[in-house]
C-alpha positions in Angstrom: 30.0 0.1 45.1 26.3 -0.3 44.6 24.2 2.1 43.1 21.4 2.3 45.3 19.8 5.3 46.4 20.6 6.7 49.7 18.4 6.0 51.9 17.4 9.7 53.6 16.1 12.3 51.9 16.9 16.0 52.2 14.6 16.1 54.9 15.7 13.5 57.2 18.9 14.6 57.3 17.8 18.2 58.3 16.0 16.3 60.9 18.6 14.6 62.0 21.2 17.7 61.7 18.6 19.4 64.4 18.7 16.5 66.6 22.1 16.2 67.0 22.1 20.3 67.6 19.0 19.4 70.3 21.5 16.5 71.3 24.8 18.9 71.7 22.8 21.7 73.7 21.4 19.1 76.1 25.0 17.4 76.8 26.6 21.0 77.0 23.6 22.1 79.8 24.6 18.6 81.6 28.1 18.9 81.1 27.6 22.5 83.0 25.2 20.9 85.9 27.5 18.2 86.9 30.7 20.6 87.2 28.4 23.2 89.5 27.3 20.3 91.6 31.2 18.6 91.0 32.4 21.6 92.5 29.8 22.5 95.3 30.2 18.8 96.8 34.3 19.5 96.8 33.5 22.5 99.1 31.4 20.2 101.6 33.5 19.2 104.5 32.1 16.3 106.9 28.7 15.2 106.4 26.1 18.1 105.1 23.8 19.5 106.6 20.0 19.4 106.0 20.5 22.7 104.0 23.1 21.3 102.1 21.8 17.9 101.3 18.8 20.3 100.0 21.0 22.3 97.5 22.5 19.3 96.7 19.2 17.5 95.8 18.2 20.6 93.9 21.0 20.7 91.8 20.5 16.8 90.9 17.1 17.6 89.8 18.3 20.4 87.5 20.4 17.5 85.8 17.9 14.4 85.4 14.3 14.3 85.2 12.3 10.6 85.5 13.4 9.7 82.0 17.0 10.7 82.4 19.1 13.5 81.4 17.0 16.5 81.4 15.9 18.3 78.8 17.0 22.1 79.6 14.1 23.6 77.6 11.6 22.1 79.5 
C-alpha cells in the first residue's frame, strides 16, 4: 500500500454523500412515476382514448423532463 493522501477532502465527500441522497430521492420519485403510469396503462383496454392518451402523456412528463429523468424538486 502507498501512502498517499486520499484524494477528497472532508468536504467533498459531504458533497458527494448529498449527491447520492439528491441521487436516491430522484430514483425513489421515478421509481414511484413509472409504477402509477405501470399500473394505469394495465387498466387501459383497446386503444385509448384522446382523454387517456392525455393522462398518459401527463404522467410521462412528471417522469422526464428534456435532459432526462426529472428532477422532482423542480
Amino acid at each position: 500500500m502507498s501512502e498517499e493522501p486520499v484524494p477528497y477532502t472532508i468536504t467533498d465527500a459531504g458533497a458527494l454523500a448529498l449527491r447520492v441522497t439528491e441521487l436516491e430521492h430522484i430514483l425513489r420519485h421515478f421509481d414511484r412515476a413509472s409504477m402509477d403510469l405501470h399500473l394505469y396503462v394495465r387498466g387501459v383496454d383497446k386503444m385509448p382514448t384522446p382523454e387517456e392518451w392525455g393522462l398518459i402523456r401527463a404522467q410521462i412528463q412528471e417522469m422526464v423532463d428534456a435532459y432526462g429523468p426529472r428532477n422532482p424538486n423542480r
